[in-house]
C-alpha positions in Angstrom: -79.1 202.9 144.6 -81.9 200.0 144.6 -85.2 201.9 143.9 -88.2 200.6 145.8 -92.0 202.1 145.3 -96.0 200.4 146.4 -97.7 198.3 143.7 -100.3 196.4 145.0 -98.7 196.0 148.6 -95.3 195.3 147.1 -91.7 196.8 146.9 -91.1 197.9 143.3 -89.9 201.3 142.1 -89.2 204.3 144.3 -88.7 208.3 144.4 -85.3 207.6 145.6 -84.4 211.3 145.6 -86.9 212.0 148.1 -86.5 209.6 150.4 -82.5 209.7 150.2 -82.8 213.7 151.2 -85.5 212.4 154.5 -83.2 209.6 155.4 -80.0 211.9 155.3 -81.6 214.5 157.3 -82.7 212.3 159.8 -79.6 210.7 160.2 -77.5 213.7 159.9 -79.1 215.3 162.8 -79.4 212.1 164.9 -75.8 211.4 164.3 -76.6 207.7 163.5 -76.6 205.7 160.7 -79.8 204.8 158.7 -80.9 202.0 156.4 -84.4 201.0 154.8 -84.9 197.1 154.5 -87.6 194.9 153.6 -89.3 192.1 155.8 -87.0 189.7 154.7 -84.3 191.7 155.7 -82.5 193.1 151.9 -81.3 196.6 152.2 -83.3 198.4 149.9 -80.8 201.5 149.9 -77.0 202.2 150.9 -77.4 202.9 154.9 -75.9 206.2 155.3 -73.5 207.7 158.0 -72.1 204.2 159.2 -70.0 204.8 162.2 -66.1 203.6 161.2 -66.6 200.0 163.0 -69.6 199.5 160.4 -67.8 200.7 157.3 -65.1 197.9 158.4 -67.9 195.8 158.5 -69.7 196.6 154.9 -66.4 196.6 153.1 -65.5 193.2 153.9 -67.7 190.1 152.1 -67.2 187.8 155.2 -68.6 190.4 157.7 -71.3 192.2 155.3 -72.5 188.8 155.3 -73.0 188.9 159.3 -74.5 192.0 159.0 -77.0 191.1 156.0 -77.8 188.3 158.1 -78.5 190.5 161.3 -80.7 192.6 158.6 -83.0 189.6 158.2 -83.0 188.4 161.5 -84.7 192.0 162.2 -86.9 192.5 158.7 -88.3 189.0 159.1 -90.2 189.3 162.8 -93.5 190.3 161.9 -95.1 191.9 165.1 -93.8 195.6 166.2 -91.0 195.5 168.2 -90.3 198.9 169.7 -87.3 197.4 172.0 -83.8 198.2 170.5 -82.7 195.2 168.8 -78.3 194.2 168.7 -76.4 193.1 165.8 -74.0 190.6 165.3 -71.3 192.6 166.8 -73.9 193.6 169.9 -74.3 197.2 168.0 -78.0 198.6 168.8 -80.7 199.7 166.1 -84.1 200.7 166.1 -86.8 199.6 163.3 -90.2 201.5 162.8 -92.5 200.0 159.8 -93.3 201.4 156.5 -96.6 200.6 156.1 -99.3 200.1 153.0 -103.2 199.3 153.7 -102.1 197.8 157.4 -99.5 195.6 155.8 -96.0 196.2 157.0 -93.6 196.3 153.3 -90.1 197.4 154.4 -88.6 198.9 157.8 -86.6 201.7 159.0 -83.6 200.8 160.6 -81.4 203.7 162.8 -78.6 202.3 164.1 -76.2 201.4 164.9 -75.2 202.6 168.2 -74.4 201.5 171.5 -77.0 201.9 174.8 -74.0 201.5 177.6 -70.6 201.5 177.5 -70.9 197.8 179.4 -73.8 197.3 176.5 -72.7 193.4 174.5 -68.8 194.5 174.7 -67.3 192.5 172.0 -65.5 189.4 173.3 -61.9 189.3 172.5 -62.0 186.5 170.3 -64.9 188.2 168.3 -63.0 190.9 168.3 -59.8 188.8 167.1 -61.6 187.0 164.6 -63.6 190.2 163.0 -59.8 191.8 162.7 -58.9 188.8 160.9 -62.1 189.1 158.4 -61.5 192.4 157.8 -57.9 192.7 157.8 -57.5 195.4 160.2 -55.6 195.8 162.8 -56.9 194.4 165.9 -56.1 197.5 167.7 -57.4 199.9 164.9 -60.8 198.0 165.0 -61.3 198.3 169.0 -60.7 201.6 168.4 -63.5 202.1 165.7 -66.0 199.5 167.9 -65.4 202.2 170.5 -65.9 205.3 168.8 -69.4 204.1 167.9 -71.7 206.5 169.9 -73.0 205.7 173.1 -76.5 207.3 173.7 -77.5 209.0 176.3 -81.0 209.3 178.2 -82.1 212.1 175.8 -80.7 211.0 172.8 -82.7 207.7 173.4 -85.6 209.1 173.3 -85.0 211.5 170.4 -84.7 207.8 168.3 -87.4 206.5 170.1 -89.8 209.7 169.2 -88.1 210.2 165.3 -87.5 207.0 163.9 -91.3 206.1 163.2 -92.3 210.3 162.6 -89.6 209.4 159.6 -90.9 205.9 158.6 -94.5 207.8 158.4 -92.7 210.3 156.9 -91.7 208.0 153.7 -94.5 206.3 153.7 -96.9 209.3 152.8 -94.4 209.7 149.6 -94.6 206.4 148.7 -98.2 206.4 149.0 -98.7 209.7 147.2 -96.8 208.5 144.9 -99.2 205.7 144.0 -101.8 207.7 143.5 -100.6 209.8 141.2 -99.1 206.9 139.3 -102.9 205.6 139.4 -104.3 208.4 138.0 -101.6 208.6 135.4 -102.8 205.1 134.6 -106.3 206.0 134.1 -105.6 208.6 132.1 -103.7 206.6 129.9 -106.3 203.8 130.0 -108.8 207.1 128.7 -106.7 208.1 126.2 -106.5 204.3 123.8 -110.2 204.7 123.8 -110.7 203.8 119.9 -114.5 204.9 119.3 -115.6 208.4 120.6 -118.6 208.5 122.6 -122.0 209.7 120.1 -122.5 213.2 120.4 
């Protein structure tokens, strides 16, 4: 795992622990996958519970490249997009912001997920030339592209309602987390103090 964390607005070391158990549980019960990734779009931690189309898609260099490049394409816009946003393959994914002192420093992604049955259907050349990528089967890999869940009305909003709630969510740690690393500091700072104070 990458470790991220806040110092001074940026992305350095993190309480991965924590924020692995948040991101598993909100997944988990979503039934969708989720990633954290910065505003330039790096994944700052495995994404976890990748529906079979996308593990086809992460295993292979070709197509993990696609996908890293639909990361950034989504980290890098810098107002707050609420809409759901499509990946390379047309897959759907929802970002809310991790936030420190107003500045936005990484996003949560859940995704990814289809809206409509009908919603971006892969072409079949795409489809053709992904199989070829990946080495799998044409047949085996429309298959997995349509065993990626299709959301309902409810479920919609469910993402809609958790996905920020969970950003928040990590971004109380991480800021909790700075403060206690700051007051660590200024103990420490106390402590090399050479010449007692007079009596």
């Amino acid at each position: 795992e990458t470790l991220i964390a806040l110092e001074k607005n940026e992305i350095r070391d993190f309480p991965s622990d924590c924020i692995i158990k948040v991101k598993q549980l909100f997944a988990g019960l979503l039934g969708i996958g989720a990633v954290i990734i910065s505003t330039q779009g790096q994944i700052m931690q495995t994404p976890y519970y990748s529906n079979p189309f996308c593990e086809h898609m992460l295993r292979n260099p070709d197509t993990r490249h696609r996908c890293q490049r639909s990361w950034q394409n989504i980290g890098s816009k810098e107002q707050e997009n609420t809409e759901f946003q499509a990946c390379h393959a047309g897959l759907n994914c929802l970002r809310a912001p991790i936030v420190s002192e107003t500045r936005t420093i990484a996003w949560l992604t859940a995704g990814q997920y289809r809206l409509s049955t009908k919603n971006h259907p892969l072409s079949q050349h795409t489809l053709q030339e992904l199989a070829d990528l990946t080495q799998v089967p044409v047949d085996e890999l429309e298959q997995a592209y349509h065993s990626v869940p299709v959301l309902d009305d409810f479920q919609r909003r469910q993402i809609v309602e958790w996905t920020p709630k969970v950003a928040q969510t990590i971004q109380s740690i991480l800021q909790e987390r700075k403060q206690i690393m700051d007051r660590l500091q200024r103990i420490s700072e106390l402590s090399t103090i050479e010449k007692p104070l007079p009596e």
